[in-house]
N, C-alpha and C positions, 0 to 999 in steps of 0.2 A: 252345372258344376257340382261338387262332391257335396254332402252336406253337412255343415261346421257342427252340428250337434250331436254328430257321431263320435265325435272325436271325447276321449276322457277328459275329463279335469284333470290338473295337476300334474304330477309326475307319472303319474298312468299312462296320458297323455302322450306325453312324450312319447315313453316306450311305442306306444300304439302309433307314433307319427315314425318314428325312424324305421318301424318293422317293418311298416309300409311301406315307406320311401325307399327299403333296402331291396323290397321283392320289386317294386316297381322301375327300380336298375334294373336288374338281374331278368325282368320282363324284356323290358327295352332295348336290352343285350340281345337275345335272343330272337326276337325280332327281328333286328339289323343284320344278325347273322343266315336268319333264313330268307331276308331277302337280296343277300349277296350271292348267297346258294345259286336259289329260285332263279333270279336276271338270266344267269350266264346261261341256268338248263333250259329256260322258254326261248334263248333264241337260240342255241341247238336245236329246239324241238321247229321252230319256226321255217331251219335251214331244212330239215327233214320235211315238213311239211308243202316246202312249194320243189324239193325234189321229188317227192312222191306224183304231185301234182303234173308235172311235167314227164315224168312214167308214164302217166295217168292217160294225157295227154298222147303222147308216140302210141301207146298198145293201143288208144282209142281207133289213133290215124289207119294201125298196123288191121284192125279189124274190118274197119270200111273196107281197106285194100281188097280183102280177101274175100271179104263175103261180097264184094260185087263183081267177084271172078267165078265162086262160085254158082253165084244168080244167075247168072248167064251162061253157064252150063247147064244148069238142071231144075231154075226155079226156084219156085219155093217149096218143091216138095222134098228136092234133095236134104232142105235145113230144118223141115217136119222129121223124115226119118233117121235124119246126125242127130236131134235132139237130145238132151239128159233126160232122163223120166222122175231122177231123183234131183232133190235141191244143192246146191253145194255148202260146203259143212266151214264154219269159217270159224277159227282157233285165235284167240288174242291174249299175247302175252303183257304182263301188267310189270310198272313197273313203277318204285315209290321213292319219293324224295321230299323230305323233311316234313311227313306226315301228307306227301299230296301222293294218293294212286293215277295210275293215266295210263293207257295203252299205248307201249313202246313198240310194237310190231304186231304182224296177226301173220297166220299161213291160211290156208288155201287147200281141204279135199274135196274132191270130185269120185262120183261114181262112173265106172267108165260103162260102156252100154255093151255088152258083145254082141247082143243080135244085129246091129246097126250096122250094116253094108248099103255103101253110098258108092255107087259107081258115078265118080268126081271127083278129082285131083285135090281139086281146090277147097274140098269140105273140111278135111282132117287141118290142113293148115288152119283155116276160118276157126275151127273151133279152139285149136291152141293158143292161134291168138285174143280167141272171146275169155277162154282160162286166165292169159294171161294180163289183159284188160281186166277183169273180172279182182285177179291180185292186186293188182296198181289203185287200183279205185279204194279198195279193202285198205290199203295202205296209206291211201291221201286220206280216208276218214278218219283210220286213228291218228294221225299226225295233228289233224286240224282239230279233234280233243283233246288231244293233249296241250295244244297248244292254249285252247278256250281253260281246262281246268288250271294250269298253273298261272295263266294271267287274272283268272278269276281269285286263287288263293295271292296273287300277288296283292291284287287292288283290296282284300279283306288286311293284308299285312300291315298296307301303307296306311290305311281310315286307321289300325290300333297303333301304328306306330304314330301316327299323327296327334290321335288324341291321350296318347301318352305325352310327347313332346310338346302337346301346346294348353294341356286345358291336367291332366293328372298330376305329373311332375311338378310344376310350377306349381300348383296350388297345396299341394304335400310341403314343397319345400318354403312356403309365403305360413302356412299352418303352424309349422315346425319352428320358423324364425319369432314369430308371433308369441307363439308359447313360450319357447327358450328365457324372450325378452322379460314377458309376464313372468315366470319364475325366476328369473335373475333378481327384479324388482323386488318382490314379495322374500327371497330369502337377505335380502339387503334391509328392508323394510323390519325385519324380524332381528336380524342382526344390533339394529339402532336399537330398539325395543329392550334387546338384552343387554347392551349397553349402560344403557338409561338403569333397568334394575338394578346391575352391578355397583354402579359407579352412584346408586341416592343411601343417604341415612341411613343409618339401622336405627336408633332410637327417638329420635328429633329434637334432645334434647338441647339443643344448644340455640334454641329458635331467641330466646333475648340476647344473646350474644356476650354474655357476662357468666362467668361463672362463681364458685364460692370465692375462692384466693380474691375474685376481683372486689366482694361485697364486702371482704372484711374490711380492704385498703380503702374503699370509701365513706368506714365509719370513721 
C-alpha cells in the first residue's frame, strides 16, 4: 500500500491528494483505452497467425510432393547441384500500436544460381515450392510474435490497470475523504474558538453584578 507519510499536512495535503487522484483517472483512462485497442488487434493478429500456419502447413505438404519426384529421378545429386550457395535474405515489416512494435509481415529474397543445370523436370518446381514454404514459415513466425508481444503488453496492462482499480484509487480516494473530514473538523473547531472571543467581555467589569446607580439606592 502507498505510504500515509507522504502525503502533506493540512491543506497541502489535499492539493497533493486531488493532483494525485486526478492523474491516477486520467492513468486509468488510458489504460482501458489501450486495452480496448490492444484485444481486438491480438485477435486479428491471432486470425493471421494460424492462417499463416496453415500456408505453412500446404507449402510444407506442396514440398514433400516434389522433392520425392524429383529424388527419384536424379537422387540426391540432382538437389546438391539446384542448391542456393547463398542464404536467403528475409525483410520484416514492423508495425505499431499504442506504443507495442511487432512484425506485421516479412518478404522473402533469394539469390538465383545461374550455373545450376539440373537435368530434372521435377527440381525447378521442388525448389519453388522450398521458396515458397521457406515464405509461409517466415510468415507463421512473425504472426506468432506478434501475437506473444501484444498479449504480453496486454497482461502488463491488466496487473496496472488492476493495481490502479483495487489497491491506488481506493486508497487516494479513503486519504482524501480522511483529510477533507480532519479539516472540516479543525476549521469548525476554530470557528467556535472565534466565536467564543467575539462574543466574551472586553473589560470584566461587571463581575459583582451591581453597579454605581445600584450602591447609591442601597444607601
Amino acid at each position: 500500500m502507498p505510504i500515509t507519510a507522504r502525503v502533506p499536512p493540512g491543506r497541502a495535503g489535499r492539493i497533493w491528494l486531488r493532483r494525485r487522484l486526478a492523474t491516477a483517472r486520467r492513468g486509468r483512462d488510458q489504460l482501458d483505452r489501450k486495452l480496448r485497442i490492444l484485444q481486438p488487434e491480438v485477435q486479428r493478429q491471432r486470425i493471421r497467425a494460424a492462417r499463416s500456419h496453415e500456408e505453412w502447413e500446404r507449402a510444407c505438404a506442396e514440398v514433400r510432393r516434389w522433392t520425392t519426384r524429383a529424388a527419384l529421378v536424379s537422387g540426391q545429386d540432382g538437389f546438391r547441384h539446384a542448391a542456393a550457395r547463398h542464404p536467403a535474405d528475409v525483410q520484416l515489416r514492423w508495425a505499431t500500436s499504442m506504443g507495442v512494435s511487432y512484425p506485421a509481415g516479412a518478404s522473402l529474397t533469394t539469390t538465383p544460381e545461374p550455373g545450376a543445370v539440373v537435368d530434372n523436370a521435377a527440381v525447378a518446381p521442388a525448389l519453388e515450392a522450398t521458396r515458397v514454404a521457406l515464405l509461409a514459415g517466415v510468415q507463421a513466425a512473425t504472426a506468432d510474435e506478434a501475437v506473444r508481444r501484444i498479449e504480453a503488453e496486454i497482461d502488463v496492462t491488466r496487473r496496472r490497470l488492476h493495481a490502479l482499480d483495487k489497491r491506488w484509487l481506493p486508497w487516494l480516494d479513503a486519504e482524501l475523504a480522511r483529510l477533507e473530514l480532519a479539516l472540516e473538523q479543525a476549521e469548525h473547531e476554530d470557528g467556535v474558538r472565534l466565536r467564543g472571543v467575539v462574543g466574551a467581555p472586553a473589560g470584566g467589569t461587571q463581575a459583582s453584578g451591581r453597579g454605581p446607580a445600584d450602591r447609591r439606592r442601597s444607601r
